[in-house]
C-alpha positions in Angstrom: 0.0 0.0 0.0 0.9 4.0 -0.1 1.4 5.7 2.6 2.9 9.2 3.8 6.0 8.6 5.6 9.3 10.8 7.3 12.9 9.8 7.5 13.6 12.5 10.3 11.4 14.9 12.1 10.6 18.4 11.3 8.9 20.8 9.2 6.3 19.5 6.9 8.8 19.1 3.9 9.7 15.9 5.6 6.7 13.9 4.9 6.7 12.0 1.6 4.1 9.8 0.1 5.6 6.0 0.1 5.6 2.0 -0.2 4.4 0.8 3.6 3.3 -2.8 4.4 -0.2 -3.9 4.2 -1.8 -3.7 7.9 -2.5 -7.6 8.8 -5.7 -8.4 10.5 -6.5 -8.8 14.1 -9.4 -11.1 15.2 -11.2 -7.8 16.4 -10.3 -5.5 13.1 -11.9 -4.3 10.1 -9.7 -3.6 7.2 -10.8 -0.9 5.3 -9.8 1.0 2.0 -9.4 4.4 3.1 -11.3 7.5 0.9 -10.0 9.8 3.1 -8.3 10.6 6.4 -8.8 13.5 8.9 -5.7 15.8 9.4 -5.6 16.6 13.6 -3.0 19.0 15.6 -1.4 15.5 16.8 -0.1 14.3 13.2 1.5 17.7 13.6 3.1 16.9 16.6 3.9 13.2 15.8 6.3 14.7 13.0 7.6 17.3 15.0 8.8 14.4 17.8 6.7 14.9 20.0 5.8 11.7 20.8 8.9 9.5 19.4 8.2 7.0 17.2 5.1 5.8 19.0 3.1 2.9 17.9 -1.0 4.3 19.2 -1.7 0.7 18.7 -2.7 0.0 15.3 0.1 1.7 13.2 3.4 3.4 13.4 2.1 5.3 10.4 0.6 8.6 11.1 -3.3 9.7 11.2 -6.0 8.8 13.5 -9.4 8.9 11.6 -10.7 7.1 8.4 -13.3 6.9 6.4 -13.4 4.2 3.6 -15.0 0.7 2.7 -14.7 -2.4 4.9 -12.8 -5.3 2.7 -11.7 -7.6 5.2 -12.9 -8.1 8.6 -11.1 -10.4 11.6 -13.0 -13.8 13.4 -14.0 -11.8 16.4 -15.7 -8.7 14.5 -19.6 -8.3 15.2 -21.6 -6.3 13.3 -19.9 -5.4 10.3 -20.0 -6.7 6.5 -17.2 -6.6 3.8 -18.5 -3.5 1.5 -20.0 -2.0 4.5 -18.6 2.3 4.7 -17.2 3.1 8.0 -15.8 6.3 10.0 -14.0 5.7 12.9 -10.8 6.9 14.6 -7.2 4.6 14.5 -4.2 4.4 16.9 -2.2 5.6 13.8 -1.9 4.7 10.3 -4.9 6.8 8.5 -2.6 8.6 6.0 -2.0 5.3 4.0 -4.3 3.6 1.6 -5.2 1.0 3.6 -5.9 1.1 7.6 -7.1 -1.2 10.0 -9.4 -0.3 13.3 -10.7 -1.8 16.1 -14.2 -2.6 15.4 -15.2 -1.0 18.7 -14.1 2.1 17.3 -16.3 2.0 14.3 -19.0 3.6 12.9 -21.2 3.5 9.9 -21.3 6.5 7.9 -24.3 8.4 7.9 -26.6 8.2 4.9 -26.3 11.3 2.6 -22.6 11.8 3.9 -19.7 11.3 1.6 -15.8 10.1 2.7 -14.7 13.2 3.0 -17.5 14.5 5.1 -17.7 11.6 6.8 -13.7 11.7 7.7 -14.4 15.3 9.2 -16.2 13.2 12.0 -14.7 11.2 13.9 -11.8 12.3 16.1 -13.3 16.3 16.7 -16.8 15.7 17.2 -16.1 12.3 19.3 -13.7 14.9 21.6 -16.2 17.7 21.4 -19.0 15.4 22.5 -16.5 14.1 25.6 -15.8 17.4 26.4 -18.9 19.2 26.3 -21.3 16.9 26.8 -19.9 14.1 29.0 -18.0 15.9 31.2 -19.2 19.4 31.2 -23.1 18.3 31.0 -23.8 21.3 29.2 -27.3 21.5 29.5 -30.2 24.2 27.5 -30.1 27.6 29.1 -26.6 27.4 30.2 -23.7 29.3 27.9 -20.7 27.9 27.1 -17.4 29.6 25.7 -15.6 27.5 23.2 -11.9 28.8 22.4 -10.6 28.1 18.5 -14.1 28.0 17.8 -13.0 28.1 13.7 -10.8 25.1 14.6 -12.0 21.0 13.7 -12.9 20.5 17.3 -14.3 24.3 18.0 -16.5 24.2 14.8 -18.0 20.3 16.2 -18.4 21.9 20.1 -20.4 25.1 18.3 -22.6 22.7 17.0 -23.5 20.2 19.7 -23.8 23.5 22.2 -26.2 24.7 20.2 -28.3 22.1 19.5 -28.6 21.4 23.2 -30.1 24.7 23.5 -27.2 26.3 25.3 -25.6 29.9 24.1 -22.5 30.2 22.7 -20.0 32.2 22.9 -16.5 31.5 20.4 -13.2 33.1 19.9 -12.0 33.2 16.4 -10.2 35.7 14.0 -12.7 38.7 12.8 -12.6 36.8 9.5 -14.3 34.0 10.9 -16.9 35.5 12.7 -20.0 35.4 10.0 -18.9 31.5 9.6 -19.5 31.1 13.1 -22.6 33.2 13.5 -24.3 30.6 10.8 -22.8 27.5 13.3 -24.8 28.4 16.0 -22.3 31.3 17.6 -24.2 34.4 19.5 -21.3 36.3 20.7 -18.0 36.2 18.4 -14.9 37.5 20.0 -11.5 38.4 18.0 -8.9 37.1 20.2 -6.3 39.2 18.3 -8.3 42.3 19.6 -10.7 41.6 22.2 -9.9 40.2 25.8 -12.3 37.3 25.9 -12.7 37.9 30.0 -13.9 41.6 29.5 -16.4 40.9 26.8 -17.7 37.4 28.9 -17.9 39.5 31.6 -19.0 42.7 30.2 -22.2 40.5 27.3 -23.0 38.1 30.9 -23.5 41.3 33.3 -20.6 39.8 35.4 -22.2 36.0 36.0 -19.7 34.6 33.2 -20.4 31.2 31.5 -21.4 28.3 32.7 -18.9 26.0 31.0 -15.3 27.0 28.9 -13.8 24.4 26.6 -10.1 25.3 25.9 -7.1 24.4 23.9 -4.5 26.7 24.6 -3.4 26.4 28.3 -1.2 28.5 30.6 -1.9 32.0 28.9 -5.6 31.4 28.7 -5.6 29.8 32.4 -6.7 32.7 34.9 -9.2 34.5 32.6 -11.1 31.1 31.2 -11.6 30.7 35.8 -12.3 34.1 36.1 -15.5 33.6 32.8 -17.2 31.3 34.9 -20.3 31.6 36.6 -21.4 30.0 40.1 -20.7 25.9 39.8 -18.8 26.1 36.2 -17.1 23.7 34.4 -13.7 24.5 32.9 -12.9 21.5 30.4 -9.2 21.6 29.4 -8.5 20.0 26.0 -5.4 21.0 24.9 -2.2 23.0 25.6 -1.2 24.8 22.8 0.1 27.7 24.2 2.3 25.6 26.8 1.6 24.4 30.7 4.4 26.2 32.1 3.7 29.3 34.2 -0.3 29.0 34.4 -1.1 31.3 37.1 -4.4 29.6 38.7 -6.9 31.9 41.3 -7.6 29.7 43.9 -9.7 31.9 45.3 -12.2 32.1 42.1 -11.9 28.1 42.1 -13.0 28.3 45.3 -15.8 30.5 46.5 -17.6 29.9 42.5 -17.3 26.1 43.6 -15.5 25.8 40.3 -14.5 22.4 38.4 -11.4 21.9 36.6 -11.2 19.1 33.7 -8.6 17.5 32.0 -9.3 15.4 29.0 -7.2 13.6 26.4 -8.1 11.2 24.2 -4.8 9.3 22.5 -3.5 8.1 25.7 -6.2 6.7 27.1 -6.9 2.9 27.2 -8.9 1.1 24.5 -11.8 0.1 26.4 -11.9 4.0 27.2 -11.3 4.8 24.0 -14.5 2.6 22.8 -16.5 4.2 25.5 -16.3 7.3 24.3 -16.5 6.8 20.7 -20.0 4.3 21.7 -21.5 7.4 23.5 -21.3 9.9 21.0 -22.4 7.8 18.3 -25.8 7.0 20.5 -26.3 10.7 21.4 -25.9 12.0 18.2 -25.5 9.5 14.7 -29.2 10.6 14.2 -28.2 13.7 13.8 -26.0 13.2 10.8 -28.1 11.4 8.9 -31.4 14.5 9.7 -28.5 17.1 8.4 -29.3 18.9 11.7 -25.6 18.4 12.8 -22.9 18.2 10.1 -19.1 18.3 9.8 -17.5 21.5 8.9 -14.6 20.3 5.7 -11.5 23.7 4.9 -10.3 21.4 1.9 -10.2 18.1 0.7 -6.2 17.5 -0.8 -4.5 14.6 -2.2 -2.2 11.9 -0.1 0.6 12.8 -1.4 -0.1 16.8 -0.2 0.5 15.7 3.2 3.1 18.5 3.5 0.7 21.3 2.0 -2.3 19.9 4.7 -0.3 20.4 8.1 1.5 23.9 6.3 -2.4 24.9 5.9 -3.3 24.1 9.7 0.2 25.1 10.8 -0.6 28.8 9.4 -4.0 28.5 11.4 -5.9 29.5 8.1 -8.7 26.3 8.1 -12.3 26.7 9.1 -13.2 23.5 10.0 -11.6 19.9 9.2 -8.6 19.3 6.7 -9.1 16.1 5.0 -6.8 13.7 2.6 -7.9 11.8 -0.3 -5.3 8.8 -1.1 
């Protein structure tokens, strides 16, 4: 099979579309012909070292969501056909023409979807319904602030806020804002040239919002407590802008009987893993196939434009999911 690979790591010149062994087939896999793979800010990180030369558990190949056709399934797998199309995320090995998952993490793709829509699924909308949903319990009435709101995961939070009835409130570049507004966004905020605390503060009358989902960390720290009402929720999802130095008041925490979450998805067990990819899709596969929630695609590019893919969310241009077509 093809498959994008790197000699050394680095910038995104590195990558290179090349000859990788066929996955074999696990009693509990599906083997599927990928139509298209999700990009994610982890591929970036893979490349860059982050995490060594890891092996997530089904690949040492980079990319963590597919979408494709089933073409060979293992003894142990229940529920699945050969020709059947599946979505689901991968310990690794989705930028390749051929992947294999974990049944467990499976899921058909909605009718009316295509590959490419249906690869903008998986990984941000599976995190964003952890996040929000499971461990925030954002419920209607309450607001919720979701930071990189143009971003895979901020577009899939938007939506699933909204459609529980909650207001939202998103940060995201000025040029982003009328995209948002049509996701489900009532308050936009320009983090370039807005503080996000003043205009919480100054849109909620000083109560904040009931529940922040953010991906940037230390800088963001004290002003994402400081936007939350009386018994918020704080869900921590990433750490882009670095964990060193995060200044934390302790007194906020305290007296608004705040909480403080930490998710991640990659590292966490595979029964874990099938847990959370099992609750989203009974809370909201429905919704797919109505049209009511949808994935938000930037651009569709070729395999072998690996490179140009993570340049394009490097540069923080996308609104939405980057996908690959091998």
């Amino acid at each position: 099979m093809q498959a994008i690979l790197f000699d050394d790591f680095g910038e995104a010149d590195v990558l290179h579309l090349g000859d990788a062994p066929d996955p074999d087939i696990r009693p509990c896999d599906l083997l599927v012909r990928v139509h298209a793979a999700g990009v994610n800010r982890a591929d970036i990180n893979q490349r860059r070292g982050a995490y060594g030369r890891p092996d997530f558990g089904d690949s040492t190949l980079m990319g963590l969501e597919i979408a494709g056709e089933v073409i060979g399934i293992g003894p142990e797998v229940e529920g699945y056909r050969v020709g059947d199309r599946v979505m689901g995320i991968v310990g690794g090995g989705a930028y390749a023409t051929l992947a294999r998952i974990d049944y467990r993490m499976a899921i058909p793709v909605p009718a009316g979807l295509d590959y490419v829509q249906a690869a903008a699924i998986p990984e941000v909308f599976v995190t964003a319904h952890e996040a929000l949903i499971h461990l925030a319990g954002l419920q209607q009435g309450e607001t919720a602030l979701i930071h990189a709101a143009a971003g895979g995961v901020g577009t899939a939070a938007v939506q699933l806020a909204q459609s529980v009835g909650a207001r939202v409130f998103g940060t995201a570049r000025t040029d982003r804002h009328d995209a948002l507004r049509a996701l489900g966004v009532e308050t936009c905020i320009d983090f370039d040239t807005e503080d996000f605390a003043e205009v919480v503060e100054r849109t909620t009358a000083g109560k904040g919002v009931d529940v922040v989902v953010d991906f940037i960390g230390a800088p963001y720290l004290a002003r994402n407590v400081r936007c939350l009402a009386e018994g918020g929720r704080l869900i921590q999802v990433g750490i882009m802008g670095g964990a060193a130095d995060a200044a934390l008041p302790l007194d906020r925490v305290l007296f608004r009987h705040l909480k403080i979450i930490g998710t991640v998805m990659k590292s966490r067990p595979q029964d874990v893993k099938q847990s959370m990819v099992s609750r989203f899709r009974d809370r909201w596969f429905d919704r797919f196939a109505d049209g009511s929630v949808r994935p938000v695609v930037d651009c569709a590019l070729p395999l072998a434009r690996a490179a140009d893919a993570h340049r394009r969310m490097e540069s923080g241009g996308a609104f939405g999911k980057i996908v690959l077509v091998p």
